[in-house]
Every structure is written in C-alpha cells, then in structure tokens.
N, C-alpha and C positions, 0 to 999 in steps of 0.2 A: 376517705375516698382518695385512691391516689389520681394524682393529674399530670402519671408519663404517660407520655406517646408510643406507643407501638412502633419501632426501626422498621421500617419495608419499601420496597419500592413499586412502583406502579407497574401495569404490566406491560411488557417488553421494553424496559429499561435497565440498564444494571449497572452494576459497580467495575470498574478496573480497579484491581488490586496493585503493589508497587510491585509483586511479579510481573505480571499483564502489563503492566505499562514502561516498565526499563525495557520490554523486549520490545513491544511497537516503537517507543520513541526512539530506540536504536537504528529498528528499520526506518523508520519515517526520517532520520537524521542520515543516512545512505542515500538516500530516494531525493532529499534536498541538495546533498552535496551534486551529482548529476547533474538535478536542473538548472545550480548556481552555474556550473561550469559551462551552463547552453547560456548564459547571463539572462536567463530568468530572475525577478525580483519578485519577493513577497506583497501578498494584498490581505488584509483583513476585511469581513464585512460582518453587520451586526447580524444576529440571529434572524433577530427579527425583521420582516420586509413590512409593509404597507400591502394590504389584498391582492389589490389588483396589479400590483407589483407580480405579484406571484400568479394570479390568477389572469387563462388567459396566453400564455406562454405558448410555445410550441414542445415543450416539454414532452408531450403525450393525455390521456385523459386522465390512465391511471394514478401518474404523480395529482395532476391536479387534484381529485377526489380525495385524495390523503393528505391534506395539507392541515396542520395543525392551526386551527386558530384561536387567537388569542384579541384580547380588549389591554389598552394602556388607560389610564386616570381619563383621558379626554373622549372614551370610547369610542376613538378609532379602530374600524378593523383593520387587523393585521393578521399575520399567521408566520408559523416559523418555515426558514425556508427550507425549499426539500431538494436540491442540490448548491452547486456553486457556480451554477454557470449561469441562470437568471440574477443573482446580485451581480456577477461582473458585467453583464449587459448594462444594468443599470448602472453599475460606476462609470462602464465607458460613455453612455449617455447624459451619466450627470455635471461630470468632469472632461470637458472639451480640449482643455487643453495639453489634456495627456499626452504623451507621444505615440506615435502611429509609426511602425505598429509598437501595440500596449501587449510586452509578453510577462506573461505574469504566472507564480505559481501560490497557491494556496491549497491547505491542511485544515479541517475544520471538521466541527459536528453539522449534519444534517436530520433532517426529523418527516418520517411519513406514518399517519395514522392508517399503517397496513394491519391487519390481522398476526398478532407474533405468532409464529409459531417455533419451533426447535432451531437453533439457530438465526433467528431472525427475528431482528430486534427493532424497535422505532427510532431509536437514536442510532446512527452508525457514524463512521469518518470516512470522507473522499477526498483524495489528493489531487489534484488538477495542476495542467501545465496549459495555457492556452496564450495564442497568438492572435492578434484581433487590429483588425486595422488595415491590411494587405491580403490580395490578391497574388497569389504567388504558389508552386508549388514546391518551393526550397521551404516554403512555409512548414508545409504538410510533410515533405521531407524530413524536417526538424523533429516532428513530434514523434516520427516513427520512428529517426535515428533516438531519442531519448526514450522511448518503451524500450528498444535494445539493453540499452546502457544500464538502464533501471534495475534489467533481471539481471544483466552482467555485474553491475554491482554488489547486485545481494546472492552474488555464486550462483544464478541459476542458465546452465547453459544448455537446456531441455527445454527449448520452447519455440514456440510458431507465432509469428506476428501474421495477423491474415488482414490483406486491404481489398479494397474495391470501391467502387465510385458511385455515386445514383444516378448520375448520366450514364452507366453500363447498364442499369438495372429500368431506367426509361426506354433506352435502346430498346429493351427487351420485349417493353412491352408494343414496341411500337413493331416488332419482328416478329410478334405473334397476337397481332391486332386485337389488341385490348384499351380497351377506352383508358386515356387518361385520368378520366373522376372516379377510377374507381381504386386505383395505383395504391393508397396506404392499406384496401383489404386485400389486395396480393400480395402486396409486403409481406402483411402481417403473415399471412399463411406460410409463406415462404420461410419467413423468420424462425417457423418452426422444423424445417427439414431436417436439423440435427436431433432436433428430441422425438417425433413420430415418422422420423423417413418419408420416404418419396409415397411411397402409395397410400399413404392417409392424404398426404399433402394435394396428390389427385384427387382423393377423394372429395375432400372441401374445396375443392377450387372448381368441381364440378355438380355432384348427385350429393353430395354431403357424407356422411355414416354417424353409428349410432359406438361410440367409445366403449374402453372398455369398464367406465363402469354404469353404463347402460343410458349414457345422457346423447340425444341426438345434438350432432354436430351439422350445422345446414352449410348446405354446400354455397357458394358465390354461381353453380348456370354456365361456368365457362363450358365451348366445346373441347370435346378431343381432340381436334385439331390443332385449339390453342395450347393446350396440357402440353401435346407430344412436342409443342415448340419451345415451353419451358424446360420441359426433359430434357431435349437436347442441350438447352443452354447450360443446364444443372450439372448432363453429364461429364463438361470437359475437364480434360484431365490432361495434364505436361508437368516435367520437371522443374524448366524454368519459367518464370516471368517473361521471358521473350517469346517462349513457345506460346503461353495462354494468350496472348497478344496476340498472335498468328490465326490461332484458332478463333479467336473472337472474329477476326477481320474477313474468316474465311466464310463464318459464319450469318455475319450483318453484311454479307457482302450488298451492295445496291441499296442501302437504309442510308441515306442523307447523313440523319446527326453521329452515327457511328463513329466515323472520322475524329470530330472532336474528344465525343465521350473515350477512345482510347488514345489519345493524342493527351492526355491530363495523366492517364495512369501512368504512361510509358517514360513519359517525364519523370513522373518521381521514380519510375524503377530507374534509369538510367543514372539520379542521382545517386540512387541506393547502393548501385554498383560501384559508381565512382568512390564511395564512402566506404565500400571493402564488406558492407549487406547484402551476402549473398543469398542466393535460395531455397539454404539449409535455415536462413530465421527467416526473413521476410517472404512470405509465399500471396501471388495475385491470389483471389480467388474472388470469382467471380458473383458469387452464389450468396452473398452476405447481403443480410437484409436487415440488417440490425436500426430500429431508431429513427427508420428513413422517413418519420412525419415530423420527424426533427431534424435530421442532415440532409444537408444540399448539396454536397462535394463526396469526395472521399471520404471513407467510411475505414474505422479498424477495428479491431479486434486480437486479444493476445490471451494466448493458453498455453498453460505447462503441461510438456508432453510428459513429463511424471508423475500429472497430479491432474488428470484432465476430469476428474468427479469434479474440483471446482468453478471447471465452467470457465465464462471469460475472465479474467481477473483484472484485466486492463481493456481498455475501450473507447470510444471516441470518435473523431471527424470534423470535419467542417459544417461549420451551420454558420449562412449568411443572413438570414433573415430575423435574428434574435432580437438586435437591435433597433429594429426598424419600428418596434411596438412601443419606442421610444422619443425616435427621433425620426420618424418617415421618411427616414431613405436607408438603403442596403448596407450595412459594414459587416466585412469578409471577416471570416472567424474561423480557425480552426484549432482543434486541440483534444483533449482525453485524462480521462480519469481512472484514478485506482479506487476501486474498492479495497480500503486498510486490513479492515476484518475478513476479507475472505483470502486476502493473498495471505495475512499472516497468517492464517489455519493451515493455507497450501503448505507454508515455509515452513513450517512446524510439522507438519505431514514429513516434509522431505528433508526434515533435521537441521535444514536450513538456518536456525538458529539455537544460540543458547541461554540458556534460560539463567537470573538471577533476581536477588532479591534484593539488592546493597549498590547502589552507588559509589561506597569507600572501598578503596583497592588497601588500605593499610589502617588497623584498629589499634588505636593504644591503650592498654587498659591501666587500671589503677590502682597498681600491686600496694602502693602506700599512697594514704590522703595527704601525707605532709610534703610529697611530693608533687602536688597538684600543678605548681607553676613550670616546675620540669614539664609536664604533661602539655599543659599547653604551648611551652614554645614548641615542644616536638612537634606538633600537628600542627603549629604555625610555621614553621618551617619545612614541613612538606607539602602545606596548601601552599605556601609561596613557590614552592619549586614547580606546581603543579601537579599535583600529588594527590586526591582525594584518600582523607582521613578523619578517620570518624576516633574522637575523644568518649570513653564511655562515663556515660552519667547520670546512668541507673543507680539504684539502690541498694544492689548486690555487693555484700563488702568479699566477698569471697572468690578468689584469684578464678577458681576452676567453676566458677557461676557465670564469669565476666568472659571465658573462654568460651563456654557455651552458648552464651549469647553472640558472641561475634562468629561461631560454626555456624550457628543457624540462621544465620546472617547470609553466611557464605563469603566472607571478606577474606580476600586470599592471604594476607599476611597480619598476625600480630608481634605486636611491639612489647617486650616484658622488661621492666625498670624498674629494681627496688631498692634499698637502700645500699647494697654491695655495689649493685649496678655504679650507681649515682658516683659512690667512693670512689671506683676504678677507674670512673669516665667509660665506662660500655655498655653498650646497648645488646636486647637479644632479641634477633629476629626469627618469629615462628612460619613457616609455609604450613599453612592451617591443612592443606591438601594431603600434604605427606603423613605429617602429625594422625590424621583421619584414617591414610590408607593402612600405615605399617602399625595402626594400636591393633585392627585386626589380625595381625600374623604373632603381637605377642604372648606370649605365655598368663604373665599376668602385670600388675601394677608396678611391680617392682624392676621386674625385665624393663617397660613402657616409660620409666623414670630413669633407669640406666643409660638405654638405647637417647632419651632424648632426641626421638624423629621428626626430623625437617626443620630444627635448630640450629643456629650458628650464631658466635658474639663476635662484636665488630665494636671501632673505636666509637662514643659517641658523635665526635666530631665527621665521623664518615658515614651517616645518618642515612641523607640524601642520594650519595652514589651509590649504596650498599644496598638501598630501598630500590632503585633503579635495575638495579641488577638483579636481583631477585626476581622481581616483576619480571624483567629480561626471561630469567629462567623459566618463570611458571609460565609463561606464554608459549617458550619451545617445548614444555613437557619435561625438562630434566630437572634433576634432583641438585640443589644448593649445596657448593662443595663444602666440607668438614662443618660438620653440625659441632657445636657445644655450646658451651656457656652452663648458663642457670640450669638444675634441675629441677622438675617439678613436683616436689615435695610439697608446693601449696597449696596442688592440686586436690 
C-alpha cells in the first residue's frame, strides 16, 4: 500500500511559479523604491491576529464574515488577518512610543474565506503606504502625490486618481434631508452608480426593482424629492478641481457644515497644484462613496484609463477611528492600498512588463570538468562585481544540453571556456538572443556554426568590462560588435 500524498492545493489557493514571481517582486521593488523616497519605513506583522483583534473592526461586515480562523497549542482563538490596516492599528496601540506620525509601508499576504471564484483567490498581497498619528492635509496630500508616482514609476501614464471627502458626502445628506442613521445604506447604494447607473441607484434608494436576474432589490422609502437632490449632486461635472469646488459651493449654498467639508478638499487640491498634479491625473469627484463605514476623511480611488475592466487598483483614505478600539481615544490615520494581483494583471494587460524566468543575467557553462575551478572564479568574479551568474551544475555533460538549459532559462549571455580557451587566456561571450534570432534565418547547421551568431572572444582578464558592455548592448537592442572565437562543433 503506498503512503504518498496526493500534490494539491486547497481551494482558492495557488502556487507562484519563479515566472510569476520575478515579475511581481520587480513591480512590488518599483512601488518600494517610491515610497522609500516619501522616507516611508518598512513594518512586518504576524499573520496571525488574536480574534477580537480582528473581529469587530470597522473594516466592514463582509471582511469580518471571512476571516479565517485558526487555534494555537493553547486554544486561543485567532484568525489570519484579512488586510493590513487592522495589525498596523494595533502596533500603533501596542507600541506608544513610536514616532507620531508613524509612516509606514508594508507588502504581505492577506487571507478572506470569500467564495473563489475565476480570478479570485483567498490568499492575495496588499501593499499599503499609511500615515498615522497627524491631523494634517499635506498628510493626505502625501498619499496621493505617491499613487501618482507609483503609476509613474511603473510607465503607467493613463490614469485618474479620483478623491473626495465624507464630510462632502455628509453634506449631502444633510442638503437633501436624510437622516444621519441611515448614511452607510446610502453609501452603500451609491457606491454602486458605476456598475448599475443612476436609475437602478434611484431605484433602491426609493420603490426598490426586481434585477436582472429576477432577484427583488428592496428599495431604502427615500422621496423624489430626495433622489432628484442626489442627482443633482451626482450630476456635476467641470474640468478643474477649482471648478467642482464652485459648483459644490453654489450648490450647499446656506448648509452650515459645507464650508468646512470643502475647505479640507480645497486644501489638498491647492497642494496638489503647487506639487505640479494637475487635472489631467488627479480629478475631485464628488460622487465616491467607496468604504465610507470605514473612512472619516478623504477618500481615493485610482484607475487606468487603459485598462479600466480592472476597476480600482489603488484605493484608500483617512480613517480616524481605527485606533480607538484600542486605545479609546481618536488617532488620525490616512493612507491606501494596492491590490498586487490585480494591478499586475492590468500591467500585463498593457505590456507594462517583461516577463522572465532567471535571475542570472550571465551562465557559465562547463565545456570541461577539469576546468571546474576556472568556473568558479569566473562567477565569483562577476558576483563580486555585481553581476548575477549562475555556474551550471546539472548533469548534463554535453555542451549543447547545457546551452539549452540556460535558453530556456532565458539568461541573456553565456560564457564558453574550454581548454583552447584556458591556453590562450580568452574567454567567449554568447548573446543567447541573437544566437536564438539569426539560427532561424540559417540554412542549416553548418551555415549556424560558420556564422557563429551573437559571439565574440575577449581577453579573459577583461571578463568583467566585456560582461558589462554586452549587458550595455542587450539592454539598447543592438547587436555585439565582431562576433568570433570558438565554434560550435560541440554543439
């Protein structure tokens, strides 16, 4: 009776393969660089939370209901946590003597016991930038100059950062007299006017309707009266951020808290300006309803106008009240998150990235065993220079086996050393690329041994700059001047 294990994974979990994962941790090493330069610092926290750590939050109900849980030895409940923003509350609660404000960015797995379906997995990664500790809207400014930057840095210059406040969205309701306790099921309706438009959105905020796949949707009883004051609010439309400001003001005219609740946005557009984020990325919009049983402040939101199937991809705002389930009293918090997995899909969508499987920019392979210690200074000599280099040390004794494997690799240059080599003192560098493109244009093997494509011999002592300059070249796209050396008869 055998006693192996069946390989599989649970469902809506998966493997990243070292394809899948050199192209995120490229992006995600982009997306740090950024928020080092805002002197954001790194925070880790454990997976796992304690329950009521988790439980309880203002997160929303939905996270709460999908919280995985889990038992340790001492059968405490715990459960794994399902974003990053409830462990940082709790580190800044745990650890007083943090600095204020505490700006911090973390990269991590999260876990929600959602239904997987196509695309959508229980494990995912969220990257988070948050500022906590200050009251400020340079604060808020901050997070939205680094969404810019984010897409800037990873070539993406087709996108809309969209903000707005929940003091606009109080206003609102206070300008078409709707009770306060009822503010998170407007929201929520609201929250949907991008994916069923306005006149379903009437619908449920008034008589209800029956969907279309025949499920009744009960309405919240609002009047007409109130709808046609959300319409209005929903309908405004201007160029600039100065204008929808105008329009608000002309709007809430005689409403008390108005004042304030656009006296916060104006602020940060006026930062946004002075920082040279104009209109064409960062856009008011008034209308965002996103989370707001979680945010107390400004609200944002960011979408690629190339790729807008994915939805928001960045997200975020202020939430003051996180910490206070901790420490009962208020500390000011703002900031936002990436979804990894879904912006990398976009970027990948928009060729935004390229795709490998190798680490080693330079393979040595090991044309002779008696040469092995040559081998290694070589690759010790280009990791010192900063060079990744992969030494082959497989089992393959055969020259054009060992080539094969470093193609399918995809390592842009190999290194061929055999015993001539060794005698003459030179080295022979292959551009695996060219070697690749020009075997299809030859006739046959012999032509493909002649030509010797994307080969050149160089002194061995000149190893390093020779390595350098090559790399130089495959990066511009051009072809490595006067190829020779070694032919490949061993192939």
């Amino acid at each position: 009776m055998s006693d192996t294990v069946r390989p599989r994974l649970s469902r809506g979990l998966r493997d990243l393969l070292p394809e899948q994962m050199l192209v995120r941790q490229r992006m995600i090493d982009k997306i740090r660089g950024v928020y080092e330069l805002y002197g954001f610092v790194p925070l880790a926290t454990p997976a796992i939370e304690y329950l009521d750590v988790l439980s309880g939050s203002a997160a929303g109900e939905e996270a709460q209901a999908s919280i995985f849980r889990v038992q340790n030895p001492e059968e405490e409940d715990l459960g794994l946590r399902f974003d990053l923003t409830v462990p940082l509350a709790r580190v800044v609660a745990q650890y007083r003597d943090l600095p204020r404000p505490f700006r911090r960015y973390q990269v991590a797995s999260v876990w929600r016991a959602d239904k997987p379906d196509p695309g959508r997995f229980r494990e995912f990664t969220q990257f988070d930038l948050d500022s906590v500790g200050v009251v400020s809207e340079l604060a808020d400014t901050e997070i939205l100059a680094g969404i810019c930057d984010t897409f800037e840095g990873l070539g993406i210059d087709a996108y809309h950062v969209r903000y707005s406040s929940r003091a606009i969205l109080n206003t609102l309701l206070e300008f078409a007299d709707i009770p306060q306790e009822i503010d998170k099921d407007v929201f929520r309706v609201l929250d949907k006017l991008d994916k069923i438009g306005f006149e379903k959105v009437r619908k449920e905020l008034t008589t209800g309707y029956v969907d279309d796949s025949g499920d009744p949707i009960r309405g919240m009883g609002l009047g007409s009266g109130q709808v046609d004051r959300i319409e209005a609010f929903l309908g405004l439309r201007a160029e600039t951020r100065h204008e929808v400001i105008d329009q608000l003001r002309t709007l809430f005219r005689g409403i008390e808290s108005a004042d304030s609740a656009l006296r916060e946005v104006e602020i940060i557009s006026k930062h946004l300006y002075a920082l040279g984020y104009g209109d064409d990325r960062i856009v008011l919009d008034p209308s965002i309803a996103r989370g707001l049983a979680y945010y107390t402040g400004p609200v944002f939101e960011a979408k690629l106008l190339d790729a807008p199937q994915f939805g928001s991809v960045f997200g975020g705002g202020r939430y003051d009240g996180l910490v206070m389930r901790f420490l009962g009293e208020a500390v000011p918090a703002v900031g936002a998150s990436i979804g990894v997995d879904r912006l990398l899909a976009a970027l990948v969508h928009l060729d935004k990235v390229s795709s490998a499987k190798c680490t080693a920019k330079v393979f040595v392979s090991r044309m002779d065993p008696s040469l092995d210690e040559e081998y290694l200074a070589m690759v010790y000599e280009l990791r010192r220079a900063g060079i990744p280099a992969e030494l082959y040390v497989g089992t393959q004794k055969r020259f054009g086996k060992q080539l094969k494997y470093a193609d399918q690799q995809g390592v842009p240059i190999a290194i061929l050393v055999g015993s001539n080599e060794k005698e003459q003192g030179t080295v022979t560098l292959k551009d695996m690329d060219i070697g690749r493109k020009k075997s299809a244009f030859l006739g046959n093997r012999d032509d493909w041994v002649a030509a010797r494509p994307g080969q050149r011999e160089i002194r061995r002592s000149d190893l390093v700059p020779a390595v350098r300059a090559m790399l130089a070249d495959i990066e511009r796209g051009s072809e490595p001047a006067s190829p020779g050396g070694r032919s490949d008869d061993e192939l």
